[in-house]
C-alpha positions as CSV (number, residue, x, y, z in Angstrom):
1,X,0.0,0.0,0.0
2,X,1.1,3.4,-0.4
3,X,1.9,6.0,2.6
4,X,-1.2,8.3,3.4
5,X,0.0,11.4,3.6
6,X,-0.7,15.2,3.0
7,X,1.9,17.4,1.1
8,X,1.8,21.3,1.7
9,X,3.9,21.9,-1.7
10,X,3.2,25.4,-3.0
11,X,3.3,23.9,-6.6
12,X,2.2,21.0,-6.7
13,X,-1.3,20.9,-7.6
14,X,-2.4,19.0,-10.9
15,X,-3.2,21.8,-13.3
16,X,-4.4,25.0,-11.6
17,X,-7.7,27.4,-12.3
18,X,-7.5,28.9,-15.4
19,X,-9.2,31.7,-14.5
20,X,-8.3,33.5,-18.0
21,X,-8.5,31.6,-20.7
22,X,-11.4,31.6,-22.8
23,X,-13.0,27.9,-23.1
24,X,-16.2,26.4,-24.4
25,X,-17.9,26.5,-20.5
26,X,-21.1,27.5,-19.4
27,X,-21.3,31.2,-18.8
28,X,-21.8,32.6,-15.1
29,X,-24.6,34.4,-15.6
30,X,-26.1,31.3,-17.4
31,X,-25.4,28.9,-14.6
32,X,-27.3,31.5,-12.4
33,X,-30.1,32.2,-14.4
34,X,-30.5,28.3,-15.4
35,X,-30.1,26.6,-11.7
36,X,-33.3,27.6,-10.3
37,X,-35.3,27.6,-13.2
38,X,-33.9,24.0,-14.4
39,X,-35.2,22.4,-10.9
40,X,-38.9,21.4,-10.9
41,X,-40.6,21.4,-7.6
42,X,-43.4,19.2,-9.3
43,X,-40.6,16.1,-10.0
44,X,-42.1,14.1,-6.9
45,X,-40.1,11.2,-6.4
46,X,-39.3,11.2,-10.6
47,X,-36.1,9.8,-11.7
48,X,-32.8,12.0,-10.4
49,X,-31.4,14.0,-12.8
50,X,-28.0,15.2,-13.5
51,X,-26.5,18.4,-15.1
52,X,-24.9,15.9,-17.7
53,X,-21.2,17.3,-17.2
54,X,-19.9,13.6,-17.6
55,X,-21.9,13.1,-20.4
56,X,-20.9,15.4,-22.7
57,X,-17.4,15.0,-21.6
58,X,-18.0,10.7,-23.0
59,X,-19.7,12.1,-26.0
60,X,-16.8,14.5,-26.8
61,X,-14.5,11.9,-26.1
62,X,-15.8,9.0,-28.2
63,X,-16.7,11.4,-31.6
64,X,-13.0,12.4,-30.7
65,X,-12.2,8.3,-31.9
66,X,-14.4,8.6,-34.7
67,X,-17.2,6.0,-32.4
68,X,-20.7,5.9,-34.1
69,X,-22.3,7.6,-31.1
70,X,-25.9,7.4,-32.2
71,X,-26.7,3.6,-31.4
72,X,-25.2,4.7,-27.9
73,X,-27.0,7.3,-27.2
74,X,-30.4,5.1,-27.9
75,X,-29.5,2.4,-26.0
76,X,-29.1,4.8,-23.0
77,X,-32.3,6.5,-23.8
78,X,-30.2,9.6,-24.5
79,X,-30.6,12.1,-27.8
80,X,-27.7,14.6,-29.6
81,X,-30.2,17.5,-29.2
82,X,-30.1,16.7,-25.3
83,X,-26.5,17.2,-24.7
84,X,-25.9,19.8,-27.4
85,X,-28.4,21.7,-25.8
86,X,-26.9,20.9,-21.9
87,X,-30.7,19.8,-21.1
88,X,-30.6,18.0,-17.7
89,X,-30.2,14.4,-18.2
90,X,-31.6,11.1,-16.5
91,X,-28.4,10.1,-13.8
92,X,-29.5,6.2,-14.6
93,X,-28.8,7.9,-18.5
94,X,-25.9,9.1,-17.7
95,X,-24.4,6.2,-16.0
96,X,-25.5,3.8,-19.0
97,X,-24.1,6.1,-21.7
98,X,-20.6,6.4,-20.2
99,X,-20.1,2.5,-19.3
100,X,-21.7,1.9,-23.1
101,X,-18.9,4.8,-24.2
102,X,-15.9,3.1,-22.3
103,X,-16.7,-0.4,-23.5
104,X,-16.3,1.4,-26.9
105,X,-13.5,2.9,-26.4
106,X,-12.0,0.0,-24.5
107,X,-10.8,2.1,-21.4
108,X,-11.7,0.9,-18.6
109,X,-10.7,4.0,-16.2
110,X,-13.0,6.3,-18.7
111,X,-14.2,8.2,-15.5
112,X,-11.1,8.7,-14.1
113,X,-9.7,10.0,-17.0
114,X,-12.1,12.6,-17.9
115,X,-12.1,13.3,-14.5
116,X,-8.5,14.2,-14.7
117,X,-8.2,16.1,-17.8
118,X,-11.4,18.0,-18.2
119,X,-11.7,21.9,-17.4
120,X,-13.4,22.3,-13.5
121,X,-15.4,25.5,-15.0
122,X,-17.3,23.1,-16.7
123,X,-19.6,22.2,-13.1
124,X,-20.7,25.7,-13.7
125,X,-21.8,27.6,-10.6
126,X,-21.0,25.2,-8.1
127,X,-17.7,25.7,-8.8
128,X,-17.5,28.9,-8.4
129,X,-19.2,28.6,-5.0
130,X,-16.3,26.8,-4.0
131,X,-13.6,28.9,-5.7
132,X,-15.0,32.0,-3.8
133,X,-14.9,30.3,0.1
134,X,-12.5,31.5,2.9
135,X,-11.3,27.9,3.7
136,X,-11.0,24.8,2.3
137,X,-13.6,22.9,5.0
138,X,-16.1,25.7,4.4
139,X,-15.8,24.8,0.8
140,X,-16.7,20.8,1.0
141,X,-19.3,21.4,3.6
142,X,-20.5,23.8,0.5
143,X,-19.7,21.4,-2.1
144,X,-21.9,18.4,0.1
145,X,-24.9,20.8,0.7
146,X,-24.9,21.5,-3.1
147,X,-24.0,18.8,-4.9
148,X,-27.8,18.0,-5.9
149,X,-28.0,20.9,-7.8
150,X,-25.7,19.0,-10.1
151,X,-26.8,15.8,-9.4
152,X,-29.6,14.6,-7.7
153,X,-29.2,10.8,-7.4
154,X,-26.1,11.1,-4.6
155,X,-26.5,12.4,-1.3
156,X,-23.3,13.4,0.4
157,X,-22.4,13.5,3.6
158,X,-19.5,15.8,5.7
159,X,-18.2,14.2,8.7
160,X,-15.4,15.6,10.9
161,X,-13.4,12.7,12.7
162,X,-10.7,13.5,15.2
163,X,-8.0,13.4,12.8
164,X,-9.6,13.6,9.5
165,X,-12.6,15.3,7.1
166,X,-14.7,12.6,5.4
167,X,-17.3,12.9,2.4
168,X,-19.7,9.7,1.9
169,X,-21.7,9.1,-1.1
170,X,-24.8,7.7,-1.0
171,X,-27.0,6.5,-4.2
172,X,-30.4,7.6,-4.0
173,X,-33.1,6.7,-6.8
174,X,-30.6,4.8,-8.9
175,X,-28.1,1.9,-8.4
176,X,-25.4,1.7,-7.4
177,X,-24.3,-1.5,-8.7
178,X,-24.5,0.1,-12.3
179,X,-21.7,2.2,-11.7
180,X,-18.1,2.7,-11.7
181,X,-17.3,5.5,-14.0
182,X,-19.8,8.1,-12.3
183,X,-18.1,8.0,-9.0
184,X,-14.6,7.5,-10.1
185,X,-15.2,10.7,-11.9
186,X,-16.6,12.5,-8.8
187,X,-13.3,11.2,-6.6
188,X,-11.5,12.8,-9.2
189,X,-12.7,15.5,-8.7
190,X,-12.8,16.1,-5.7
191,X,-9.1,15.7,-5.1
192,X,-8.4,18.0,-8.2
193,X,-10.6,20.7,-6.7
194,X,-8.6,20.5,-3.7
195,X,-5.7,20.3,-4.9
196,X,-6.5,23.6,-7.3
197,X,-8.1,25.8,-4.7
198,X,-5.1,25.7,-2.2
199,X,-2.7,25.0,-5.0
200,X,-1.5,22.5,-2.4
201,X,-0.8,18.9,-3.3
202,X,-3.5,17.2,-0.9
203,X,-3.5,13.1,-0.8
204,X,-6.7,11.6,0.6
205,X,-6.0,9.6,3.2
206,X,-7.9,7.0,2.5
207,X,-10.5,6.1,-1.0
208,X,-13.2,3.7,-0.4
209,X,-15.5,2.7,-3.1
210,X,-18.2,-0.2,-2.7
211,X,-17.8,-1.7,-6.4
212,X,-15.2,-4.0,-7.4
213,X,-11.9,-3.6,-9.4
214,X,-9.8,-6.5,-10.2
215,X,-7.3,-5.0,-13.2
216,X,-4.5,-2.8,-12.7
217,X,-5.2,0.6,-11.1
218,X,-1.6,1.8,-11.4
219,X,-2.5,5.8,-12.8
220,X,-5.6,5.8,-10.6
221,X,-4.1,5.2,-7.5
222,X,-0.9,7.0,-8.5
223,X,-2.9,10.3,-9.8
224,X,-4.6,9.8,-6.1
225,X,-1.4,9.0,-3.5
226,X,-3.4,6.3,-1.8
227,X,-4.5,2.7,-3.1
228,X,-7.9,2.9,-3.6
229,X,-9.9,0.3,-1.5
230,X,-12.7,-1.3,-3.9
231,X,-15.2,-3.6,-2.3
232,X,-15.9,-1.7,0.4
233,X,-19.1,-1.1,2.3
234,X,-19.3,2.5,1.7
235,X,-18.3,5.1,-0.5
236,X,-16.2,7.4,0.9
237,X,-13.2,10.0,0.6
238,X,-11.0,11.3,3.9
239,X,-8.3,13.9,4.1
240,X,-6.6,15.0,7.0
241,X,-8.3,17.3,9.2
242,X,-5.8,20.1,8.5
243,X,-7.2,20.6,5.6
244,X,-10.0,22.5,7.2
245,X,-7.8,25.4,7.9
246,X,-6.3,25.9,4.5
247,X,-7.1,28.8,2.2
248,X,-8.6,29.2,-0.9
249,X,-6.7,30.9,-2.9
250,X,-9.1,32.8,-5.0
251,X,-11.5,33.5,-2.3
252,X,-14.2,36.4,-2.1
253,X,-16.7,36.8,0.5
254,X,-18.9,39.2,-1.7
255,X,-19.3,36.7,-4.8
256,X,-19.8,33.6,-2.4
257,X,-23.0,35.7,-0.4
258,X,-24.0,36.0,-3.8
259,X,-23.6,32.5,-5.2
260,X,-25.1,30.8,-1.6
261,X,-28.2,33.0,-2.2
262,X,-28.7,31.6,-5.4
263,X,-28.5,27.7,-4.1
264,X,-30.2,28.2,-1.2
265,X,-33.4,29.1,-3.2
266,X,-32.7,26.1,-5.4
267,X,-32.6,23.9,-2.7
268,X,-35.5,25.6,-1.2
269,X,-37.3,24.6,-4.6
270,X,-36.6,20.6,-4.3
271,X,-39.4,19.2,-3.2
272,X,-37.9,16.3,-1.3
273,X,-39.9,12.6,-2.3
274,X,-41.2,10.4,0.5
275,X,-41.0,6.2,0.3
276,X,-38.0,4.4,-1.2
277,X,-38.0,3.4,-5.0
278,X,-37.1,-0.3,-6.1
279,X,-33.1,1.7,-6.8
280,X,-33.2,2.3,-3.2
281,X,-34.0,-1.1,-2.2
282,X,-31.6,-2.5,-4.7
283,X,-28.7,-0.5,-3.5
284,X,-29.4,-1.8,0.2
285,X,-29.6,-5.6,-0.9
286,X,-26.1,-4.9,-3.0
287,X,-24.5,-4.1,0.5
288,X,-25.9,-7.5,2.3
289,X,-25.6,-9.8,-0.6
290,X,-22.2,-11.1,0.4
291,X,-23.0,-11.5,4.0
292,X,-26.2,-13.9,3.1
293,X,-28.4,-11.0,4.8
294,X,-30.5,-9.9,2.1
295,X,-33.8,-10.5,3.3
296,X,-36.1,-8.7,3.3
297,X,-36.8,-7.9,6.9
298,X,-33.2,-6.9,7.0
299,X,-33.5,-4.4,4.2
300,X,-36.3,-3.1,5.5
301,X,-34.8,-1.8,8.8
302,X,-31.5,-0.3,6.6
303,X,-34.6,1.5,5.2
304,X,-36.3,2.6,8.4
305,X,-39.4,1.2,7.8
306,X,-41.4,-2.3,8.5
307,X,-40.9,-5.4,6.4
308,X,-45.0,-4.8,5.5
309,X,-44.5,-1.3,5.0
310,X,-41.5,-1.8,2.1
311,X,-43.7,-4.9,0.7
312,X,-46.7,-2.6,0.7
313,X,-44.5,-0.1,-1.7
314,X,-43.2,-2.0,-3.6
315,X,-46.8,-4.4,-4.6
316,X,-47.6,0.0,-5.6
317,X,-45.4,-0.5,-7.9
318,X,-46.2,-3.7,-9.4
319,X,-43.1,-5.6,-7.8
320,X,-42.0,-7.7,-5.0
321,X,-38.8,-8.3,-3.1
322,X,-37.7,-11.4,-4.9
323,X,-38.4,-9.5,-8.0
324,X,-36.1,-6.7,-7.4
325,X,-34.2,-9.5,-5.4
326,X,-33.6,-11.5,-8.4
327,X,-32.9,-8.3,-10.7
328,X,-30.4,-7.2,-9.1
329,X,-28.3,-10.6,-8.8
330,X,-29.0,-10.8,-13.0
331,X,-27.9,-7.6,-13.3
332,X,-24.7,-8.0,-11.0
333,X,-24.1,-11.8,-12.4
334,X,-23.3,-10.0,-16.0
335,X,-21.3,-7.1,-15.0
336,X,-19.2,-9.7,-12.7
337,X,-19.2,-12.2,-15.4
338,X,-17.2,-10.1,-17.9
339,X,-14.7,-9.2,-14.9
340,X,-11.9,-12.0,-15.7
341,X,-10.4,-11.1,-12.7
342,X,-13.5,-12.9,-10.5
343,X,-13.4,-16.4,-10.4
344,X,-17.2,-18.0,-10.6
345,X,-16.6,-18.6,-7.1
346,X,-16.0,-15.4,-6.1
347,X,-19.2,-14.1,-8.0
348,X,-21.0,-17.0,-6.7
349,X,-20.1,-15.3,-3.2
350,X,-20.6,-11.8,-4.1
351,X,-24.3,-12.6,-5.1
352,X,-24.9,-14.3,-1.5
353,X,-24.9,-17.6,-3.3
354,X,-23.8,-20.6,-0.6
355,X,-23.3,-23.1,-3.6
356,X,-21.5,-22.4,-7.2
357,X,-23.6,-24.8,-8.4
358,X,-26.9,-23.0,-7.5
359,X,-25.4,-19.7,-9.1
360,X,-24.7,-21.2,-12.1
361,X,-28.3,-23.2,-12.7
362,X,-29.7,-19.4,-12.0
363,X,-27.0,-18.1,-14.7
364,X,-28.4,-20.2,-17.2
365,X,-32.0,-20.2,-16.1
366,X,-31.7,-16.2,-17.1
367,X,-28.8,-16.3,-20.2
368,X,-29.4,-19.8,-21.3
369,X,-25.8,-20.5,-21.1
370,X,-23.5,-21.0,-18.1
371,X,-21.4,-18.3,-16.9
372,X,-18.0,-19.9,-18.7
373,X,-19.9,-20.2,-22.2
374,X,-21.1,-16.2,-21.5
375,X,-17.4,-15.5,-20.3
376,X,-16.1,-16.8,-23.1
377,X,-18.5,-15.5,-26.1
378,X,-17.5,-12.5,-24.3
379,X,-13.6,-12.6,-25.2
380,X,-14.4,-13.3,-28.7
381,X,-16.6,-10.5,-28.9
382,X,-13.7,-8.2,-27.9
383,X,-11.5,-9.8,-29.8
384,X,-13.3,-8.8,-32.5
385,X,-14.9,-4.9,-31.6
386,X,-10.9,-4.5,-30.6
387,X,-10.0,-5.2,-34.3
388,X,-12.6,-2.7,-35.6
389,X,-11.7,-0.1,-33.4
390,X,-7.8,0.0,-34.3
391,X,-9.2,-0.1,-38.0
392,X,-11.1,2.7,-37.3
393,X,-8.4,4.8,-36.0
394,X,-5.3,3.5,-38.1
395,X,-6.9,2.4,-41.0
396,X,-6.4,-1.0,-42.8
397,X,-3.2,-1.6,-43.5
């Protein structure tokens, strides 16, 4: 494992504010104007929606490499018009289009990387909320109350430890389990943003992410300072408490009483949803899988509610708990299946499976083929996609 540590380096943040240069990023006054009027107080409980920053950053990136974006775009319910026009976009959208844009692309860190290398002007007024703060904590504590105003299917959450700040993700209205790129991009992020507001090399202390990584995370981690910790039961980033205390380096009181007023009466314009949706239930079960604990009276108390209550909501909505029960381990047996890095037995495990043997008569009962037949159509497949993309880029030679 690498040394946690925190570096107070005047120069070594990764690439500072441009505060300058002219680039292709929302306009101020735009971000103002648009913020309020783009949240719906009618949306009761409708899908979370997200500014589509990430989005447009995967569809700049694959018509970059020359990708035929369109069949994309439709299988993640998504339109050109949409992100040309920087409408607000579906976060379950959003996480679809940029795993369907990595696969293309064959880059399995896509969120990292466009994490890394994009322009921070590009979250639009949050941003500047944060750039115009006294101090660094004052700035994430802003940055957690916010953050829906950018995206609404994550809540965050700032604790204060002893020794260290903490920020804790938590998936509302969509699942977890469908995601790696998202959140890998929002780490990202977050370290770069600290890092370019102090212009101080900050390393996290520690990186904890819930879904699971196999491969080789060499540039992640590196880009980071600290080994990333995937599998874990939450989602969370920690720096050292000093942090707290350390300027921002393009701070102004009068622009951030400005900037607060105007997401404060965005927030005061959510109207929060009551209940939990079958996302919320699958994100819960995802967590007790491995443990054998996903029952449903146990799910039910993560939810604060009674087992007939949940039961109750979910018959509303035309499902049960083995329904979304069995869903969820489909859905998780295919992402898991294409990881070469997890034997069957592991996934067996991860899905709260005692036997292999009863995982892989479910596998087939849902693919028609075993979990070895789908891994291995799966390697011919790439094989193949690999071949067009290279012709695509170099040509046939």
């Amino acid at each position: 494992m690498m040394c946690h540590r925190f570096e107070q380096g005047g120069q070594g943040a990764t690439g500072q504010t441009k505060w300058g240069k002219g680039m292709s990023v929302q306009p101020l006054d735009s971000a103002l104007a648009g913020i309020v009027r783009d949240i719906d107080p009618n949306r009761l409980r409708a899908p979370p929606r997200a500014a589509g920053i990430l989005t447009r950053l995967a569809w700049t990136r694959a018509r970059q490499a020359g990708l035929a974006i369109d069949p994309l775009l439709k299988t993640a319910r998504l339109t050109a018009q949409q992100i040309e026009e920087r409408a607000r976009l579906s976060v379950q959208s959003q996480i679809r289009f940029v795993d369907l844009a990595a696969g293309s692309l064959h880059d399995e860190f896509l969120g990292f990387h466009l994490g890394r290398d994009y322009d921070l002007r590009e979250i639009g007024l949050l941003h500047y909320v944060l750039a115009s703060c006294e101090l660094l904590g004052e700035a994430l504590q802003r940055g957690v109350r916010y953050a829906t105003t950018v995206n609404e299917g994550a809540l965050l959450k700032y604790i204060e430890r002893q020794d260290a700040v903490a920020i804790a993700v938590k998936y509302v209205g969509v699942t977890r389990h469908s995601d790696r790129h998202q959140i890998e991009f929002w780490v990202t992020t977050m370290v770069r943003a600290c890092r370019e507001l102090t212009r101080r090399h900050i390393v996290p202390l520690h990186v904890k992410l819930t879904h699971h990584r196999h491969g080789d995370c060499t540039d992640f981690n590196a880009f980071l300072g600290v080994d990333v910790e995937f599998g874990a039961e939450v989602d969370e980033i920690a720096f050292p408490a000093a942090v707290r205390d350390l300027p921002v380096v393009s701070a102004d009181s009068y622009l951030n009483n400005l900037l607060v007023a105007y997401c404060e009466e965005a927030l005061a314009q959510r109207t929060p949803g009551g209940g939990a949706t079958p996302s919320d239930v699958e994100n819960v079960i995802a967590e007790l899988l491995p443990h054998g604990k996903a029952r449903i009276d146990h799910v039910a108390r993560r939810l604060g509610m009674s087992q007939r209550t949940l039961a109750r909501r979910l018959a509303a909505q035309g499902l049960t708990f083995s329904d979304v029960l069995n869903r969820l381990r489909r859905d998780l047996a295919h992402r898991h299946v294409r990881d070469s890095d997890l034997s069957i037995s592991q996934i067996a495990w991860l899905l709260g499976y005692q036997e292999v043997s009863a995982f892989t008569h479910a596998f087939k009962r849902w693919t028609g083929m075993t979990p070895r037949e789908m891994r291995a159509q799966g390697r011919a497949q790439n094989a193949v996609s690999g071949a067009d993309l290279r012709e695509q880029v170099f040509g046939r030679r």
